[in-house]
Structures are given as structure tokens and as C-alpha cells.
N, C-alpha and C positions, 0 to 999 in steps of 0.2 A: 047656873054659874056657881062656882063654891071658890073658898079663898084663895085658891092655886093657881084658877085662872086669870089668864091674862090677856087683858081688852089692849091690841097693837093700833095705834090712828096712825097714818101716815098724813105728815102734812108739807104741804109743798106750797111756796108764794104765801104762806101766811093764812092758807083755804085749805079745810078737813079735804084730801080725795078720798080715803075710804078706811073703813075697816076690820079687823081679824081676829075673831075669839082664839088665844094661844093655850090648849089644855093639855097638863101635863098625859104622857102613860101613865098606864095603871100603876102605882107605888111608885111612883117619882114624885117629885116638888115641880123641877124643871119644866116650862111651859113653852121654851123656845123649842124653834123648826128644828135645829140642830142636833139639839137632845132630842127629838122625839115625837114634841109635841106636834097635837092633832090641832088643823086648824076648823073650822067652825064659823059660820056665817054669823054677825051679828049685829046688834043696831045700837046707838050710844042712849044715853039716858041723858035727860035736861042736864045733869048736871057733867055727866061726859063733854059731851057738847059744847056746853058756855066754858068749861076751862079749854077744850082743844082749841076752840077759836081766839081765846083768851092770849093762849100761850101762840099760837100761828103769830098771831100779829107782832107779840114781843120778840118773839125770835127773827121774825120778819126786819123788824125794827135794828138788829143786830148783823143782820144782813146773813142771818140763818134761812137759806132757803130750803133745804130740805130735812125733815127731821122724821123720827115715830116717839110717839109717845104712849107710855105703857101706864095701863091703869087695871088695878086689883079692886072688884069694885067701883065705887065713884071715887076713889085715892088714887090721884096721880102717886106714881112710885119712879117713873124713869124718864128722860129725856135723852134719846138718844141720835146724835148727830156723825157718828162717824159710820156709822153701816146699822141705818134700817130696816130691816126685811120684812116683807108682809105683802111684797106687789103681786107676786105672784099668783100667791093665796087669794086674794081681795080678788084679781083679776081670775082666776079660777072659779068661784064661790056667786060674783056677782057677773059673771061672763062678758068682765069689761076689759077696757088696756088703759089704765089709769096711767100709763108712762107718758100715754101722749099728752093728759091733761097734766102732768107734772112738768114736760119738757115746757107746754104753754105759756104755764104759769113761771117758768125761771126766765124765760126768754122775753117775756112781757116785764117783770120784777128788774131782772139785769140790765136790760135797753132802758129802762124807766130812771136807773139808777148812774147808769154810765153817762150821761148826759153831763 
């Protein structure tokens, strides 16, 4: 991992599903899918970790149910809540469908909150 990379978590219901080393091409910054970037299997570090879960629950709290959060490093650098990509990838990488634990988790959150 070097500084350009970018560690994507998807988090849904306020629980890590999973996530996606974003590295740019060769001579770009850019680390997104869009641009280019290659994605890459990866694991979060303690300190990944305790902030993803950290920030799931506040967002949770806000009634942000689904988000990706991007970190360079253990630095959070982004929070992003209107289009986060990465399922695919994740789903690709670790040969899962993380959609369905995401739908679980909103429909578990939303029922629990409609009340």
C-alpha cells in the first residue's frame, strides 16, 4: 500500500460488510473505479477497524444507513453517503453478495425504527 491508495469499507446498518484496496494506474493520483483504479483484496488494520465501526454506529445514529468510507492509510479522508461503490469489487474479490447482507441489515434498522 503507498499514499495513493485507497482502502473503500462499505458499511450498512452501522456493521463493516466488507472491503476494497482502490489503487490508482500507473502515473495517476486517482484511485476510484471510474478513473481507472485497480481494485485489490484487503484486510483493515485495528485502527481501520475501530474507526469503521466507530463511524457505522454514528451514522447509524443519523439514520445513515448506508455509506463507504475511504481511508489513505489508518486517515479517514472521506465519508461518502450519496453513491458508494465497492460491492461489486468486494463481492468479486471475496466471492460473496454482500447486497443481501446490506438489504438485511436496512430492513432489520428501518422495521426497528418505523415503530
Amino acid at each position: 500500500e503507498n499514499k495513493k491508495d485507497c482502502l473503500r469499507v462499505i458499511i450498512a446498518g452501522g456493521k463493516i460488510m466488507g472491503q476494497v484496496l482502490r489503487v490508482p494506474e500507473q502515473g495517476k493520483v486517482a484511485a476510484n473505479f471510474h478513473a481507472g483504479g485497480k481494485a485489490i483484496k484487503a484486510r483493515l488494520t485495528k485502527k481501520q477497524e475501530f474507526a469503521s465501526e466507530y463511524i457505522g454506529k454514528a451514522l447509524l445514529n443519523k439514520n445513515i444507513y448506508f455509506a463507504g468510507l475511504d481511508f489513505i492509510g489508518d486517515y479517514l479522508t472521506e465519508i461518502n453517503v450519496t453513491s458508494p461503490t465497492g460491492i461489486q469489487e468486494i463481492n468479486r474479490l471475496e466471492k460473496k453478495e454482500i447486497e443481501q447482507e446490506i438489504w438485511k441489515n436496512f430492513l432489520l434498522n428501518y422495521e426497528g425504527r418505523s415503530k
